[in-house]
Residue, then its C-alpha position, 0 to 999 in steps of 0.5 A: x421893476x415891473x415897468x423895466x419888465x414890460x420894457x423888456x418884454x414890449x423890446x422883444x415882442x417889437x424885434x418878432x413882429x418887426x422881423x415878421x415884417x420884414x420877412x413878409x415884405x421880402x417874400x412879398x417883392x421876390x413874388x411880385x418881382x418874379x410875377x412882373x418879370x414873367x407877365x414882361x417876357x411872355x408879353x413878347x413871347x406870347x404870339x410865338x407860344x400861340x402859334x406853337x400852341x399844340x407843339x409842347x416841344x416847341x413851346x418848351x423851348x420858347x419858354x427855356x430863354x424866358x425862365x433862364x432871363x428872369x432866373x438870373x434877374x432874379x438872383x443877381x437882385x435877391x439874395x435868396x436861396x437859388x432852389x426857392x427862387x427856381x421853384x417859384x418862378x416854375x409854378x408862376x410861370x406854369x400858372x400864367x400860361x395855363x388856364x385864366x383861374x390858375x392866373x386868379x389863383x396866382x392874383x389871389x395868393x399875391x393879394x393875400x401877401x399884400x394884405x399880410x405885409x400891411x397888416x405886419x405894417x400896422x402891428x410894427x407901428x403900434x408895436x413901435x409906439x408901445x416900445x416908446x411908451x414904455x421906454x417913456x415910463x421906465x426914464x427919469x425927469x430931464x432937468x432943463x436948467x442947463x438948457x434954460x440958461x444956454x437961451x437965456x445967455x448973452x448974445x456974445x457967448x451963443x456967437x462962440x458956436x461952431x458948426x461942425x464942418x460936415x454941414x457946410x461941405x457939398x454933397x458929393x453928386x452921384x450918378x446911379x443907372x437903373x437897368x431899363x425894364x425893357x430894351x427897345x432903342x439905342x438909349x436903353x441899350x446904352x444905359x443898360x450897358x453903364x448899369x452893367x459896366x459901373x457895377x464892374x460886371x464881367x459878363x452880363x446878358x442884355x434882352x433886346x426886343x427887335x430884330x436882328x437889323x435894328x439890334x446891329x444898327x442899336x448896339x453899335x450906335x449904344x456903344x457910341x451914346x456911352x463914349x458920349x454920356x459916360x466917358x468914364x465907363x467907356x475907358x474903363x471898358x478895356x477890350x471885351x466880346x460880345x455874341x447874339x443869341x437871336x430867339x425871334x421875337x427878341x435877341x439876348x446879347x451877351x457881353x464880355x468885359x475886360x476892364x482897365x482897372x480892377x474892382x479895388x481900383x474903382x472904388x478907391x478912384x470913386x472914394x477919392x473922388x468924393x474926399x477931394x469934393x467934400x472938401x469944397x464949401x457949399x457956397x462956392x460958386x460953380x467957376x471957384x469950384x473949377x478952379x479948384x479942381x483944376x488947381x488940384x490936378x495940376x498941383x498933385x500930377x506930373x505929366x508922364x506916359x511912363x506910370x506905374x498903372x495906365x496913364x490914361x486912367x484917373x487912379x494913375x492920376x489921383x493915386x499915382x500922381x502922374x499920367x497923361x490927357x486923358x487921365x487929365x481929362x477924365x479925373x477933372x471929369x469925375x470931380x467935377x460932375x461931384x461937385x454938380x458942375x455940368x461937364x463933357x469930355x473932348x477928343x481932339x488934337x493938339x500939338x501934333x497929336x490926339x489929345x483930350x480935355x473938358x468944356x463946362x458950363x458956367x451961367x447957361x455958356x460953355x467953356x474949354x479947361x485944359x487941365x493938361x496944358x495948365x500944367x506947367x513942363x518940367x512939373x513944377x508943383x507950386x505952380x499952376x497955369x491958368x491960360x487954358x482955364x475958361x476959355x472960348x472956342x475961339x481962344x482955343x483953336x489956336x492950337x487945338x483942333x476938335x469935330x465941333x458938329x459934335x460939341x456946344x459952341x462956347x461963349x464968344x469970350x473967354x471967362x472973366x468973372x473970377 
């Protein structure tokens, strides 16, 4: 009875401490996150607050845009009371730009906190180790026969194992955009338009530090770096607005989205998407990994313009069983990048008219799939073309035409490795 007592008593006294430290090490990122943030903007602002430096007015309206940006930040990463995080980003921020002891004091404070979070650290893992030696104390003897004689079987009845399923399907790959810490080019600006835009963000403000001509030249030049690196994101980009607001020293661009589908929708395509690769063994090679991707959109889709949801859209294609190149397209896009398979997505034209399909990449060579012209019409389900699967730049310009400046040049042959 004592030992189960001390048990009990060591659980409790983990789960205190262990909260502690978390809420220790919470308090410690919104301090550390709310400071970086502020130090980043006043960096860009300080100039413009030194020339206004006896005009308090003008430096309060300097640092209104600096206080909004970091509020909102903030909020949207912490899920915090909203009265907390404005009161400490207000004395932070009054402490930054005063003397150079309130910022000591500030330094102080957050060093402080650090040593706490550590030493909550430290205590957890002791406390852990007590809880497990106690655990240890209160538990019966395990019997090891069985095991014993499970390695001391034959040879034959250990072959009888199987290994479950899971461990021998591919790890779905996923691609994950981190908002840059500091928007300065057209890269940034378009990798934080996809952090914006996967997240199926309404509205959302990007800071751009520059002036107002390279802020026109990058934003329309970003919009193009995301129809290249992110065809997905850009199609679920529907119709949309965006404003400037020019502060000087920086430009905050707000942006309106209007999606093609809605937030139910894309997770749905993103969960199919990861059922049909883990499906895929992880031995397969990257060509059998094609094939399979293109037997299954052509097994499971009929083309039509007519769909119950957009036919460009890959949950018209996986959900709907119908659509048209682009949802083709873009599906065999989204599965393959899954699967690890490197991939693009091409604009071009064929029979008469615009059309869209993949290049991939196969041992160091690129390769056209048309999944779209694989597909036999009338559908035909059980059937499953293979005269676009795989083939050369010059196999394909027989009847498609695309701006080859802008994509890989493919290998001399088509693929014959199958």
């Amino acid at each position: 009875m004592n030992r189960i007592l001390t048990f009990l008593i060591s659980i409790v006294i983990f789960l205190i401490i262990l909260y502690l430290t978390y809420v220790s090490i919470r308090s410690l990122r919104l301090r550390k996150t709310i400071r970086q943030s502020l130090q980043r903007e006043l960096r860009i602002v300080g100039p413009e607050l030194s020339r206004w430096k006896d005009h308090p007015g003008q430096q309060f309206e300097i640092l209104k845009p600096v206080y909004n940006a970091v509020s909102f930040a903030v909020k949207r990463r912490f899920s915090v009371n909203p009265k907390r995080v404005d009161d400490l980003i207000d004395r932070e921020l009054n402490r930054l730009i005063k003397s150079a002891g309130s910022r000591f004091r500030s330094f102080l404070e957050l060093m402080l906190l650090r040593m706490v979070s550590l030493g909550l650290v430290l205590t957890s893992a002791f406390a852990t180790f007590m809880v497990f030696t106690a655990y240890q104390e209160t538990t019966f003897k395990v019997d090891f026969s069985a095991v014993n004689q499970w390695l001391e079987a034959d040879e034959e009845d250990v072959s009888a194992i199987t290994i479950p399923k899971s461990a021998v399907k591919i790890t779905p790959k996923v691609i994950h955009y981190a908002m840059p810490e500091q928007v300065t080019s057209t890269k940034e600006m378009g990798q934080a338009l996809a952090y914006h835009i996967s997240r199926h963000e309404q509205r959302f403000v990007i800071r751009y530090v520059g002036d107002a001509n390279s802020f026109t030249r990058v934003t329309g030049q970003a919009w193009k770096w995301l129809q290249h690196n992110e065809p997905y994101l850009m199609r679920l980009y529907r119709d949309g607005d965006g404003q400037s607001l020019n502060y000087g020293p920086y430009i905050d661009y707000e942006v309106t989205v209007d999606y093609a589908l809605t937030q139910n929708q894309t997770n749905r395509v993103e969960k199919k998407v990861k059922q049909i690769v883990q499906k895929m063994p992880k031995n397969w090679s990257d060509d059998k990994k094609v094939r399979y991707v293109n037997d299954y959109i052509v097994r499971h889709t009929a083309y039509k313009l007519k769909s119950k949801e957009s036919p460009y859209t890959p949950y018209s294609i996986l959900f709907n069983r119908e659509g048209v190149c682009e949802g083709y397209a873009l599906t065999a896009y989204l599965l393959l990048r899954a699967a690890d398979v490197e991939v693009r997505y091409i604009a071009g034209h064929a029979g008469g008219g615009l059309h869209a399909w993949n290049m991939v990449k196969l041992k160091g060579e690129w390769y056209h799939l048309d999944t779209t012209w694989n597909d036999p019409i009338p559908n035909r389900p059980d059937e499953v073309q293979e005269d676009y699967l795989l083939v050369s730049d010059e196999t394909l310009s027989k009847d498609h035409t695309w701006n080859e400046s802008k994509y890989p040049q493919t290998a001399k042959t088509d693929y014959d490795a199958f």
